[in-house]
C-alpha positions in Angstrom: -17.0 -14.4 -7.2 -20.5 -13.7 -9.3 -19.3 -10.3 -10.0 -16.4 -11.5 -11.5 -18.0 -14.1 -13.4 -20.8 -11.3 -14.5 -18.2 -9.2 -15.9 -16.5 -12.4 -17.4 -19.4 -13.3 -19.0 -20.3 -9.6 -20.3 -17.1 -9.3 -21.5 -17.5 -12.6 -23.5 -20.2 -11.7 -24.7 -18.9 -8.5 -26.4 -16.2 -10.4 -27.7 -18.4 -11.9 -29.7 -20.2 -9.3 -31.4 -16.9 -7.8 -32.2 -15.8 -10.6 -34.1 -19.8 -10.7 -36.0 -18.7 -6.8 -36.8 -17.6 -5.9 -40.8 -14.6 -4.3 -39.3 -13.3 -6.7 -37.4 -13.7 -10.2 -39.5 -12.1 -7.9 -42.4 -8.9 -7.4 -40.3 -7.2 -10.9 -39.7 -4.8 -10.0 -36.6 -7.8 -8.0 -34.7 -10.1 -11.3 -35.6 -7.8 -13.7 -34.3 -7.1 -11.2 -31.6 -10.7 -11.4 -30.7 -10.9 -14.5 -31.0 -7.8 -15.7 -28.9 -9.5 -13.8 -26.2 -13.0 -15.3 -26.7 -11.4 -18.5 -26.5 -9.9 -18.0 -23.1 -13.1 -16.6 -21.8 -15.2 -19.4 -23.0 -15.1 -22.3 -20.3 -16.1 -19.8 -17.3 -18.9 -17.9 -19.4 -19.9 -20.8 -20.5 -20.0 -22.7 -17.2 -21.5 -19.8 -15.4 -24.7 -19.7 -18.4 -24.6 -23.2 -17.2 -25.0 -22.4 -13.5 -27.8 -20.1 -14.1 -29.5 -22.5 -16.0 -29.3 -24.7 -13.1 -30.2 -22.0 -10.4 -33.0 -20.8 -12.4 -34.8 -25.1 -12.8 -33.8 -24.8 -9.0 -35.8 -22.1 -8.1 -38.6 -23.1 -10.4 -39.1 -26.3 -8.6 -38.9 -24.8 -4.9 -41.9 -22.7 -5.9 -44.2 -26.2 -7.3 -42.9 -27.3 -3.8 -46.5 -26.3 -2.1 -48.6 -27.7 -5.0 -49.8 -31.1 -3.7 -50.3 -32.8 -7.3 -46.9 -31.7 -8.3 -45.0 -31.9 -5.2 -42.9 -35.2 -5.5 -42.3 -34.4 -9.2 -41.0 -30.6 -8.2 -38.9 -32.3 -5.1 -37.0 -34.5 -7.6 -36.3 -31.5 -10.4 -35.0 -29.4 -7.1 -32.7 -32.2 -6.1 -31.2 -32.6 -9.6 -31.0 -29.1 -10.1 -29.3 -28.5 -6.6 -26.5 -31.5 -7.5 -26.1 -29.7 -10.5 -25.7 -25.9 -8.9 -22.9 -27.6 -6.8 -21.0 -29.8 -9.2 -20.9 -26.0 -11.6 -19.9 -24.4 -7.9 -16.7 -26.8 -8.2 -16.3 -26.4 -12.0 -16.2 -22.6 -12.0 -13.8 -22.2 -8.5 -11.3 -24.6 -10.8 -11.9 -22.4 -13.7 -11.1 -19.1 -11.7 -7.9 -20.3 -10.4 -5.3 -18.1 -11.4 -3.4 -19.8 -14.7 0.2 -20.7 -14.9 1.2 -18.2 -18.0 3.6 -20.8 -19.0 0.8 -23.6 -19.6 0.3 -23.2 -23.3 4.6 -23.2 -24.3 6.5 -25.8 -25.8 8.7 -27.3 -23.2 12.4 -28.3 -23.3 13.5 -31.3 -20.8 16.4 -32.6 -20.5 17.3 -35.9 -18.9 20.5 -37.2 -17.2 21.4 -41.2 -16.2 22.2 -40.7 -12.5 23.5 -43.1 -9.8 23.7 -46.5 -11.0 26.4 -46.1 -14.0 25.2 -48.0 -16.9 22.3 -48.7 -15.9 21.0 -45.3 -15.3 21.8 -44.3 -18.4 19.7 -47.3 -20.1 16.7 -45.9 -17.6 17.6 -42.1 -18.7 16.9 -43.9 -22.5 13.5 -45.6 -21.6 12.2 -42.1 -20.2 12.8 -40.1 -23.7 11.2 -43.3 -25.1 8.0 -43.0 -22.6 8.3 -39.0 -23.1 8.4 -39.7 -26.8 5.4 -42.4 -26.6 3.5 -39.9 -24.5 4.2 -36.3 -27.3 3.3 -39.0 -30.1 -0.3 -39.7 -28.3 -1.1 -36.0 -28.0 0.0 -34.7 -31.8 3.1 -32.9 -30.1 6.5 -32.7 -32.1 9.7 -33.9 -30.6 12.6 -32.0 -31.8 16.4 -32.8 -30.3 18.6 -30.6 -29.5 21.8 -32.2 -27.8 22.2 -36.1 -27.0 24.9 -38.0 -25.6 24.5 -41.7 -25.9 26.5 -44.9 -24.3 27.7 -47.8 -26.2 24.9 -50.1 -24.8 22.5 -47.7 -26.0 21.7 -45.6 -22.4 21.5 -41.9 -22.4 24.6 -39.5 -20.5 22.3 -36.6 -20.6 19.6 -35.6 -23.9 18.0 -32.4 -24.4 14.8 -31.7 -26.4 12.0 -29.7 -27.0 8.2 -30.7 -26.9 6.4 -28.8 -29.4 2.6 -28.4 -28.4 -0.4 -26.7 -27.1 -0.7 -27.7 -23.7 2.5 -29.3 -23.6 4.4 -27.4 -20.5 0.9 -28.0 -18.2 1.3 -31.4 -18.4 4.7 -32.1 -18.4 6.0 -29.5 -16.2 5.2 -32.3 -13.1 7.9 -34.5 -14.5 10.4 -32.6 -12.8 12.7 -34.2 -10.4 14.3 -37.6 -9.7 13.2 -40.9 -11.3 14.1 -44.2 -9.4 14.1 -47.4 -11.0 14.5 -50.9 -9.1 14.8 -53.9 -11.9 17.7 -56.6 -12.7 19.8 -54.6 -15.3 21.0 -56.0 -18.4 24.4 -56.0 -17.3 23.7 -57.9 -14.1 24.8 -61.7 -14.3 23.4 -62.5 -11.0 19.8 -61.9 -11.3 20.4 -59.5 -8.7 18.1 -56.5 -8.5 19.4 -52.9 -8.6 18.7 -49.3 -7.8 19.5 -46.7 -10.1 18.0 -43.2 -11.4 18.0 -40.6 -13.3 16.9 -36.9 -13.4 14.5 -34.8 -15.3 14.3 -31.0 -15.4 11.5 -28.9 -17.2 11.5 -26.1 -18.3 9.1 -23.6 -20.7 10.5 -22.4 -23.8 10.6 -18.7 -23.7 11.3 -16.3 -26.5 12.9 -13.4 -27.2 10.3 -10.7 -26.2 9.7 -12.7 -22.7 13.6 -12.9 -22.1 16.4 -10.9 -23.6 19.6 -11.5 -24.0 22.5 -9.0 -24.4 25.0 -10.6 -27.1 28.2 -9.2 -25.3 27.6 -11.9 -22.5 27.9 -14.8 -25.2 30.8 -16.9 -26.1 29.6 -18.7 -29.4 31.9 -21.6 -30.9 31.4 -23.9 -33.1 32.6 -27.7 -33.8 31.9 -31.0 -35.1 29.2 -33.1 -34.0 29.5 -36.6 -33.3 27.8 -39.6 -32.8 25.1 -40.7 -35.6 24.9 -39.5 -38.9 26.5 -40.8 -41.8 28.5 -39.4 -44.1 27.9 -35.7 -42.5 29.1 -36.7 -39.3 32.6 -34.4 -38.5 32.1 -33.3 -42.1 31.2 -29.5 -41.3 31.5 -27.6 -38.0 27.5 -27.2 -37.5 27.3 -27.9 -33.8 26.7 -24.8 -31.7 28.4 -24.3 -27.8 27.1 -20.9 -26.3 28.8 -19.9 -22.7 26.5 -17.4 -21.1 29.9 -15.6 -19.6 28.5 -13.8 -16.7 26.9 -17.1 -15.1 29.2 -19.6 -16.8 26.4 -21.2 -17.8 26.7 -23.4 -21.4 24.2 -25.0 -23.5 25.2 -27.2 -26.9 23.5 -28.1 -29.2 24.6 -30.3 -32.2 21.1 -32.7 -33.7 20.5 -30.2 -36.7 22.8 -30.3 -39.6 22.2 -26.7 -39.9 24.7 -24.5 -37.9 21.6 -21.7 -37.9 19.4 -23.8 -36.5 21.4 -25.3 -34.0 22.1 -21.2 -32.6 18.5 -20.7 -32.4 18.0 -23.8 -30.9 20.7 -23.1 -28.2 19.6 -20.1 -27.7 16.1 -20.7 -27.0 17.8 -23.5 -24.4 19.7 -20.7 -22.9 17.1 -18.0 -22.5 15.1 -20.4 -20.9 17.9 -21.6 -18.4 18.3 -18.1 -17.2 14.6 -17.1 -17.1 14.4 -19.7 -14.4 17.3 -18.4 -12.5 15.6 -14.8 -12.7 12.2 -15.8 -11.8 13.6 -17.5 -8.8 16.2 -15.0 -8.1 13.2 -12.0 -8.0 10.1 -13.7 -6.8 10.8 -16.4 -4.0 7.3 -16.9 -3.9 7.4 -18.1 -7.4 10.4 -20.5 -6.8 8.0 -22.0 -4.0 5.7 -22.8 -6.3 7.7 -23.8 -9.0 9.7 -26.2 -6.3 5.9 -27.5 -5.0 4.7 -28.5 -8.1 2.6 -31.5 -6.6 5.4 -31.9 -3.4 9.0 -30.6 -4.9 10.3 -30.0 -8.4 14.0 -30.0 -7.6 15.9 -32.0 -9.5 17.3 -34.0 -6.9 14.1 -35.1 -5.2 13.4 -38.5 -5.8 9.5 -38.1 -7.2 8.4 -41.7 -9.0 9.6 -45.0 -8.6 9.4 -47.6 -11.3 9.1 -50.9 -9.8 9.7 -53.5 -12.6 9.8 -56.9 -10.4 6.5 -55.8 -9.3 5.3 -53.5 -12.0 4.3 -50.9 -10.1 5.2 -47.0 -10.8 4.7 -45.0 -7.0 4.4 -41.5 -7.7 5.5 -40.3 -3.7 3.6 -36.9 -4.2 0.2 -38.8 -4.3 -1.1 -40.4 -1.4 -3.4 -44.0 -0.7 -4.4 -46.0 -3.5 -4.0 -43.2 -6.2 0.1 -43.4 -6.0 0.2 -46.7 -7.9 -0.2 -47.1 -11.9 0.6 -50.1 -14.3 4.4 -50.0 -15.3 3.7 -51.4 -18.5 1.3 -48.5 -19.0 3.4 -46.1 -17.8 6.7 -46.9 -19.3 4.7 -46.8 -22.6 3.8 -43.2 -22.5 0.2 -43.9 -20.9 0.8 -40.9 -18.7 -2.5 -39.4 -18.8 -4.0 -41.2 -15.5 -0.8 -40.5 -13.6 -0.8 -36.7 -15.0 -4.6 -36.3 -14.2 -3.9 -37.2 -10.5 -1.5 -35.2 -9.8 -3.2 -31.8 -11.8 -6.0 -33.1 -8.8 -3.7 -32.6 -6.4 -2.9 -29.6 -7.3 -6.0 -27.9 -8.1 -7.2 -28.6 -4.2 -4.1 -27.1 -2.9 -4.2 -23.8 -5.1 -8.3 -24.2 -3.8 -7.0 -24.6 -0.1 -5.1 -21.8 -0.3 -7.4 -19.5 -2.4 -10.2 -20.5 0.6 -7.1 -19.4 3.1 -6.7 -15.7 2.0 
């Protein structure tokens, strides 16, 4: 491990005279190139200059440890020291666990009312409103892409895009089924019911990471419908591509401009199949993808939203960290909920890593 964070650190470290070099802060796409790179070294060089620090006060005091004036003053600088050394152990074993490359994309989820009727559709609608609660707290963008509504105002299915840095690490643990117990609106006996609805994830990927061959599309166009004024069914701007060798169809219909419904479609697509490749080639990466803190199939029932008690269980955690606050929660406070389960995570990539 401390000869690859020596030859992380070195390597920062040249980084950053590069970018103090004439010929490299007068060329914009080598800077940032540099710089991009720096950026990503950073935390461990950083951490490890930290660590050093720490070793170097630790072996400093161990040598006052003879002198009998300074003896009680050199045990309590080894102590701290020492604490320190181990808490930076911990930090840089984190930091040297191997990334997911997706992290940094935007992320397109879609969500679908499931059993229940009616009523999962309402509780598909108050998850793009926590989703949308929880993008507005961390400066993402939420763009739609496709949306099918109910007459009460529930959700048949919606599909968007979270535009961010960061966005697919946090979110990507959303995946799977949501179950919500609560009286529904259109209960008259007070009685309390069970419904849910499902959430997939996926990162956006363009057209270097994914290609596709434009004799596999079907492309039609058509009216959209639902809100919109005036424009509604005025001019055939929605966008319905069939990927024809998987039968596979994404729509997309929220912008007014046909253009930018395709791209948006397409970037829907691309994604769609980049999953089914990944998992198709590397069943070792499907794994993973599927154990994102206990299973990120679709059909897995991961959270339940207790209203009568308000209470969300997240059934990946375990003890007293698998409770939160509804109100919270169902408000887009997610970042509690989020942290545990990146914790969970981390110490089973560290369990493993300690298991090779």
């Amino acid at each position: 491990m401390f000869n690859r964070l020596k030859q992380i650190k070195n390597q920062y470290e040249q980084l950053c005279r590069r970018m103090e070099e004439p010929e490299t802060y007068t060329d914009a796409a080598l800077y940032a190139k540099c710089e991009r790179e720096a950026r990503e070294l950073a935390p461990v060089a950083e951490a490890y200059a930290d660590y050093e620090n720490a070793r170097s006060s630790m072996e400093s005091a161990q040598e006052l440890l003879n002198d009998p004036e300074l003896r009680d003053l050199a045990q309590e600088e080894y102590q701290t020291a020492r604490a320190e050394l181990e808490r930076l152990e911990g930090v840089i074993r984190l930091l040297l666990l191997p990334k997911d490359p997706n992290d940094e994309k935007n992320v397109i989820v879609e969500i679908r009312g499931g059993v229940g009727g009616e009523e999962g559709m309402l509780f598909a609608a108050d998850l793009f409103r926590m989703y949308s609660m929880y993008a507005e707290s961390k400066g993402w963008k939420i763009d739609v892409a496709n949306v099918s509504e109910t007459e009460l105002g529930g959700l048949k299915e919606i599909s968007f895009v979270v535009e961010g840095s960061g966005a697919y690490s946090r979110l990507k643990f959303e995946a799977g089924g949501h179950r919500v117990q609560r009286v529904p609106v259109t209960e008259s006996g007070g009685r309390i019911h069970t419904s849910a609805a499902t959430v997939a994830v996926l990162p956006e990927i363009g057209e270097v990471d994914f290609k596709l061959d434009p004799s596999d599309l079907k492309i039609d166009t058509y009216r959209s419908s639902g809100a919109g004024g005036q424009h509604v069914n005025k001019t055939e701007s929605a966008i319905r591509i069939t990927h024809l060798p998987t039968g596979l169809v994404v729509e997309c219909q929220d912008e007014r401009s046909q253009h930018k419904n395709k791209d948006r479609a397409m970037q829907i697509l691309r994604a769609k199949l980049y999953e089914r490749e990944q998992e198709k080639q590397n069943a070792a990466l499907a794994a993973e993808r599927k154990s994102q803190i206990g299973s990120g199939d679709r059909s897995e029932r991961i959270r339940t939203y207790n209203f009568p008690q308000n209470r969300v269980t997240d059934h990946r955690l375990e003890g007293d960290t698998k409770n939160f606050n509804l109100s919270a929660i169902i408000n887009g406070n997610l970042d509690e909920l989020i942290d545990a389960l990146v914790a969970v995570d981390q110490a089973e990539k560290l369990s493993r890593q300690a298991g090779m």
